[in-house]
C-alpha positions as CSV (number, residue, x, y, z in Angstrom):
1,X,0.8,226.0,148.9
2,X,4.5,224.9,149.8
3,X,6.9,227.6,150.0
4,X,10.9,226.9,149.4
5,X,13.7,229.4,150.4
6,X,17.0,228.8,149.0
7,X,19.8,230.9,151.2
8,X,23.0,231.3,149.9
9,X,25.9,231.0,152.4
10,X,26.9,234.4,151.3
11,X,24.9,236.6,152.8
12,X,25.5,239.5,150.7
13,X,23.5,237.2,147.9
14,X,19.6,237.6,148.0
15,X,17.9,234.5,149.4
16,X,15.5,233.0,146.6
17,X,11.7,231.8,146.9
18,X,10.3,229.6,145.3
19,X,6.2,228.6,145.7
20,X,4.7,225.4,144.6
21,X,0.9,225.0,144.4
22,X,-1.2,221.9,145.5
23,X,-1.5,220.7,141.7
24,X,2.4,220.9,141.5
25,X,3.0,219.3,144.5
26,X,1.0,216.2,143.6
27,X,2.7,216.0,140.6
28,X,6.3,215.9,142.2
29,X,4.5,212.9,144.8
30,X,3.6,210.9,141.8
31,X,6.9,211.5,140.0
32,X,8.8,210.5,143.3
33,X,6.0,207.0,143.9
34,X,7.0,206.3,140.3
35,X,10.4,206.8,140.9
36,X,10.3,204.4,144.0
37,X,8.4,201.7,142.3
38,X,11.1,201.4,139.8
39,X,14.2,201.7,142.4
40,X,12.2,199.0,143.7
41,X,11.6,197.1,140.8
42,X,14.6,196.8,139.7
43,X,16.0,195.7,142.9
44,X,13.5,192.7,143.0
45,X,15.0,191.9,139.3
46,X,18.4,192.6,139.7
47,X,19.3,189.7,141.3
48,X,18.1,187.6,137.9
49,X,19.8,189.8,135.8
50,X,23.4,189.3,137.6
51,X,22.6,185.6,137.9
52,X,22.2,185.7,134.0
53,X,24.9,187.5,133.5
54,X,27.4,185.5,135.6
55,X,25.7,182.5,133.8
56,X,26.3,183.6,130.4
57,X,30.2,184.8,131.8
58,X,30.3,181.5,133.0
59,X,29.3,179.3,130.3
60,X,32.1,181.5,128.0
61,X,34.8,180.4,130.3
62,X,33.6,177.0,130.0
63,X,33.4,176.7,126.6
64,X,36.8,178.2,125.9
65,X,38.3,175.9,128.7
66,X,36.4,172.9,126.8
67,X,38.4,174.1,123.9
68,X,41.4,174.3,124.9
69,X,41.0,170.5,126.3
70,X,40.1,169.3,123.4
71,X,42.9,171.2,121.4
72,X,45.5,169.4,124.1
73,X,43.7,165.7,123.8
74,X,43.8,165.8,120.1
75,X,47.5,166.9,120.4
76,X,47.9,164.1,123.0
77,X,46.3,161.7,120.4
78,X,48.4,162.5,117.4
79,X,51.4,162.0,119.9
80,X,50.3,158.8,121.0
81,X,49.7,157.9,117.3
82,X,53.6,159.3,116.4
83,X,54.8,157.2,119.3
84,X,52.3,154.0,118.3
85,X,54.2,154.1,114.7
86,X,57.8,154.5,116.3
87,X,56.7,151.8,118.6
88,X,55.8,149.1,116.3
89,X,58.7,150.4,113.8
90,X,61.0,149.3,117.4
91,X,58.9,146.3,118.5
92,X,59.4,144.7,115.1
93,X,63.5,145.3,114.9
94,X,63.5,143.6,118.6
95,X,61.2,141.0,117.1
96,X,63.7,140.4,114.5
97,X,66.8,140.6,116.8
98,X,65.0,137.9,118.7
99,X,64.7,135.7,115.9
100,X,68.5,136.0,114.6
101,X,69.2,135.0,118.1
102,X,66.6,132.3,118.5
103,X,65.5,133.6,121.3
104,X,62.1,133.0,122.7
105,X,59.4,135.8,120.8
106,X,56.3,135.4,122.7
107,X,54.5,138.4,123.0
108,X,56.4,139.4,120.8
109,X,54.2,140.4,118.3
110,X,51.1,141.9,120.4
111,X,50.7,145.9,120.8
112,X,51.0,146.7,117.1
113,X,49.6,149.8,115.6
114,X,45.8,149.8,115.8
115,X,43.4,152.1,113.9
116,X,41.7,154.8,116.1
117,X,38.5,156.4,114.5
118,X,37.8,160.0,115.5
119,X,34.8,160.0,118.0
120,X,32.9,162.0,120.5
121,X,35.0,163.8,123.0
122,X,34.2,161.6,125.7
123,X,34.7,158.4,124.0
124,X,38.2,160.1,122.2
125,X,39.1,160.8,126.0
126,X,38.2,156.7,127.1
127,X,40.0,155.6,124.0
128,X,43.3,158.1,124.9
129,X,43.4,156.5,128.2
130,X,43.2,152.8,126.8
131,X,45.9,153.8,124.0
132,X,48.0,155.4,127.4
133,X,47.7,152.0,129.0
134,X,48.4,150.3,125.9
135,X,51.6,151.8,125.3
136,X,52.9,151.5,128.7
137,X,52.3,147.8,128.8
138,X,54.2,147.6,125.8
139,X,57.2,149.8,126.7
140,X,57.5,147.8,129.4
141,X,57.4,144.8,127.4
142,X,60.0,145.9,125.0
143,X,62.2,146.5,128.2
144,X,62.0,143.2,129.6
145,X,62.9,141.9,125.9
146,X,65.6,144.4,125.2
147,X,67.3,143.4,128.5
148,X,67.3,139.8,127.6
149,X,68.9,141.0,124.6
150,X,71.5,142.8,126.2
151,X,71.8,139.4,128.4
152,X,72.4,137.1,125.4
153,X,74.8,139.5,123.4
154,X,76.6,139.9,126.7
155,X,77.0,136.3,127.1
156,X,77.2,135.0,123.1
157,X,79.5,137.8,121.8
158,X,82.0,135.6,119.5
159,X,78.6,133.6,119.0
160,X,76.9,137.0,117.9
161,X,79.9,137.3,115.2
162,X,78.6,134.5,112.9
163,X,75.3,135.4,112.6
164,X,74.8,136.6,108.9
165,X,73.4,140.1,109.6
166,X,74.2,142.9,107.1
167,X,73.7,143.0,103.2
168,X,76.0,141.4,101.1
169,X,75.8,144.2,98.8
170,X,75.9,148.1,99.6
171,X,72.3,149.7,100.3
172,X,72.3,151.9,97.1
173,X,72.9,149.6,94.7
174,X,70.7,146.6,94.5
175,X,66.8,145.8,93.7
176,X,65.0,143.3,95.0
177,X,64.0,141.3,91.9
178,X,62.8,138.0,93.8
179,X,61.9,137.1,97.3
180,X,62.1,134.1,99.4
181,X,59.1,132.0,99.1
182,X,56.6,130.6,96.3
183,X,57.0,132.5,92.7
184,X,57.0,131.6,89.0
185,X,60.5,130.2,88.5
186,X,62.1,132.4,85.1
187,X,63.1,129.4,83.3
188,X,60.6,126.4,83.1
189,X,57.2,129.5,83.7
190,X,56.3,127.0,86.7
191,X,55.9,127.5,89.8
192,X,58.9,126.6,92.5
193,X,60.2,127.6,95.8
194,X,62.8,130.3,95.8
195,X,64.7,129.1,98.5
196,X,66.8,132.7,98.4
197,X,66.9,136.3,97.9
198,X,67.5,137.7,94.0
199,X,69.0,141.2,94.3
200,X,69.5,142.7,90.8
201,X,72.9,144.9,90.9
202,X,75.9,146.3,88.2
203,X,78.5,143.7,87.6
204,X,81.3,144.1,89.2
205,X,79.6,145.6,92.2
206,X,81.5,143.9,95.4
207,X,80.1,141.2,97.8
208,X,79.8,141.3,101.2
209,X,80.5,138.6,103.8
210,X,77.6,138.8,106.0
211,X,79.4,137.4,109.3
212,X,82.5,135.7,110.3
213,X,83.0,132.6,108.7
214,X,85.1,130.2,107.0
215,X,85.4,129.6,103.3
216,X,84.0,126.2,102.9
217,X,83.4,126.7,98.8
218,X,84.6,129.0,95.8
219,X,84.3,128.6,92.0
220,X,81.4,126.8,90.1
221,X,80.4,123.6,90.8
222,X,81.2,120.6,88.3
223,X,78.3,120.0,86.8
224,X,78.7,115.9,87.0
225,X,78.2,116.8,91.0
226,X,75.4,118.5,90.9
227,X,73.0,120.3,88.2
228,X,71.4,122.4,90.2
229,X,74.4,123.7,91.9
230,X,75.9,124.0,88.6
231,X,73.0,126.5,87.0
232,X,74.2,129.2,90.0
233,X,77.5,129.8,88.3
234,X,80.2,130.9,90.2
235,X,79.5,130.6,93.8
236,X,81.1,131.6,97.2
237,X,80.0,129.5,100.3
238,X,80.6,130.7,104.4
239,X,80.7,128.5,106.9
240,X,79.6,130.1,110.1
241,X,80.7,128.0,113.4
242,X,78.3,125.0,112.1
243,X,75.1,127.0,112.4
244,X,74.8,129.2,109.4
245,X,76.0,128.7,106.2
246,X,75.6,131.7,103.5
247,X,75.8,131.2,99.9
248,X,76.5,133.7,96.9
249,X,75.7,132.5,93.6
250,X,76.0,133.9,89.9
251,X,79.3,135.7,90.8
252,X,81.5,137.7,88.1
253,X,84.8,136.5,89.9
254,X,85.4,135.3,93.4
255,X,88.3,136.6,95.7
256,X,88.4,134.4,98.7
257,X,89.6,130.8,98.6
258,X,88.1,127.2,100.2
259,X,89.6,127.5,104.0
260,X,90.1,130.9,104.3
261,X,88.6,132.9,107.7
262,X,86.5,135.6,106.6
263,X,85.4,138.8,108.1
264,X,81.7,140.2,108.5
265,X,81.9,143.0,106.0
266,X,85.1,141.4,104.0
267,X,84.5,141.8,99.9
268,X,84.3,138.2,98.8
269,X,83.3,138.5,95.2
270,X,81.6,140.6,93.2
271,X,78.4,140.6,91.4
272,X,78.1,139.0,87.8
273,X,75.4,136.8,86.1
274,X,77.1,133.5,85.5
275,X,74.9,130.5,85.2
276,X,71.1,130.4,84.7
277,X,71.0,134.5,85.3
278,X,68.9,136.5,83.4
279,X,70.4,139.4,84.5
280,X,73.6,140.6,86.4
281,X,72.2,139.9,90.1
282,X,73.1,138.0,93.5
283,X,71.7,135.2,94.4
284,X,72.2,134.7,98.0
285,X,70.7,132.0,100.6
286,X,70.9,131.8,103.9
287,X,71.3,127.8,105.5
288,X,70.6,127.5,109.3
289,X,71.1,124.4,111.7
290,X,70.7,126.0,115.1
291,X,69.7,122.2,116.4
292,X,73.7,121.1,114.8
293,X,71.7,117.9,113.3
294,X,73.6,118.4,110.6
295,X,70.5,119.7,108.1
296,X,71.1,122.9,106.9
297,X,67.5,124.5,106.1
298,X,67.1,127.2,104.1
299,X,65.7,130.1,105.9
300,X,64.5,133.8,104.7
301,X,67.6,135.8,104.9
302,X,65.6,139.0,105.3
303,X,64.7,138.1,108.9
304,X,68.7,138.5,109.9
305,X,69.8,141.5,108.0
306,X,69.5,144.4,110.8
307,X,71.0,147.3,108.4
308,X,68.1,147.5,106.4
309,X,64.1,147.9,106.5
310,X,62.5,145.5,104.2
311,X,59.0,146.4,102.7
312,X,56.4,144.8,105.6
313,X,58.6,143.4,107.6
314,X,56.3,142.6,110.1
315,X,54.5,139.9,107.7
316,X,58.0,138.7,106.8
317,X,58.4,137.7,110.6
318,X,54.7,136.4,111.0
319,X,55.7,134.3,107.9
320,X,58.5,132.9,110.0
321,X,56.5,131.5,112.5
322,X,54.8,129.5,110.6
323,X,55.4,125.8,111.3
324,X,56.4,125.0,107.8
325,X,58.6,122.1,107.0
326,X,59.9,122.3,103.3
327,X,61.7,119.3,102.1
328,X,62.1,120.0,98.2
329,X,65.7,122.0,98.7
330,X,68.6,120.9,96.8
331,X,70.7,118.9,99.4
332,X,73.7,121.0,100.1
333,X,77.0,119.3,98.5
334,X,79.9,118.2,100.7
335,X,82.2,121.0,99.8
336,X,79.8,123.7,101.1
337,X,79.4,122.4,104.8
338,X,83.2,121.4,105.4
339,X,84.4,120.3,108.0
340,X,82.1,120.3,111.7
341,X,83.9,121.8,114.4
342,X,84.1,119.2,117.1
């Protein structure tokens, strides 16, 4: 038998016994053994336990980092795409600014937008880092070609001048009824070459000079001259220092004269639908001789107007680059070169 006291530090408090027999004793040794083997059970598995815990922690703060990288990457993708479409809206307005100028366009065209399908993570991440390149190489190649265009206009600035490169008519108030190129010609159903642009407008609505230039032509051709010449009514023709000429046909009235200096911007005439016209419209034709040989080709005059964005402009300029001789254009009379400077 095991006897226990308990005094209490006050002695004035009766001390208290308490007896535990053999039976009692060996079942507070077998509660303490169990006990010990579970204190010491659970420190062999403890360490598991935290290991799994910190694991499971651990994967949590991985997968909401992983999240929040691929939140950012797709962000930085739909930025590269916004700055992909501003890029190629720019490359192709330097692209034509090269071309007005003549000016050499190689290269020109690469770096366009490209189509980027939505992939794995890791392959988004590869392709966001060959798109980073990309545009980088083509920033700087739009540098290099907006410094030589800085250069030329420098250098050319009274050339710059006679370059037809506004509309002759105001934004708002024409449609674009016929294109430069191939079509089905209105009056004989067959097909021709359009050797112009048709822009459908109100009579009366004024006409632009599209550069400096001299009045070379104004009023209808006779038709004993020329028939062809005759069918576009009244027209207005610009001489523009020997390397453009511009020419505005089916006109209401004219109000400039043969010999006259024009200004870019300076009403000329207004629209009417004189001659073979359907309709009340413009047409207008853009003549170049950059070689001053003395042949005026026709040429699409969409390519040098810079104050406005034609529908797929960059086909219009791929068009342009085509090696294409055309030798079916009415031979311009006379009276609408004038006289070459010397």
């Amino acid at each position: 038998m095991i006897e226990i006291q308990i005094h209490p530090s006050d002695i004035r408090r009766r001390v208290r016994y308490f007896f535990l027999g053999s039976k009692m004793v060996a079942l507070v040794v077998a509660l303490m053994g169990v006990l010990l083997v579970q204190v010491i059970a659970s420190m062999g598995v403890a360490p598991t336990v935290i290991r799994r815990v910190y694991k499971s922690e651990y994967l949590r703060v991985l997968r909401q980092q992983h999240s929040v990288e691929s939140e950012r990457l797709r962000e930085h993708v739909a930025q590269m795409g916004t700055l992909e479409r501003n890029l190629d809206e720019h490359r192709v307005q330097i692209e034509k600014l090269l071309a007005v100028y003549g000016l050499d366009r190689s290269g020109a065209g690469e770096g366009g937008l490209q189509d980027h399908s939505t992939r794995g993570t890791r392959e988004e991440l590869l392709d966001a880092q060959n798109r980073e390149g990309q545009l980088k190489r083509s920033l700087r190649r739009l540098q290099d070609q907006l410094d030589l265009l800085a250069l030329y206009e420098k250098e050319n600035a009274d050339l710059i001048r006679h370059i037809p490169s506004i509309l002759p008519l105001p934004a708002d108030q024409f449609v674009l009824t016929s294109a430069f190129g191939g079509r089905i010609s209105p009056f004989t159903r067959r097909a021709d070459f359009h050797k112009g642009l048709d822009l459908a407008a109100p009579v009366h609505t004024p006409i632009f000079a599209t550069a400096d230039g001299v009045v070379t032509f104004a009023g209808r051709v006779p038709l004993g001259q020329s028939v062809p010449w005759w069918r576009f009514g009244n027209v207005v023709v610009i001489n523009h220092a020997d390397r453009f000429i511009t020419i505005y046909g089916h006109c209401d009235t004219t109000g400039v004269l043969a010999g006259q200096q024009v200004k870019q911007g300076q009403v000329i005439a207004s629209v009417g639908s004189t001659g073979w016209s359907t309709n009340s419209h413009l047409h207008y034709e853009v003549r170049s001789d950059l070689q001053a040989k003395g042949i005026y080709q026709a040429i699409d005059p969409r390519i040098y107007i810079l104050n406005y964005q034609w529908n797929n402009e960059a086909k219009i300029l791929s068009k342009s680059r085509e090696t294409k001789d055309y030798d079916d254009f009415d031979p311009l009379p006379s009276a609408f070169v004038g006289r070459r400077r010397v």
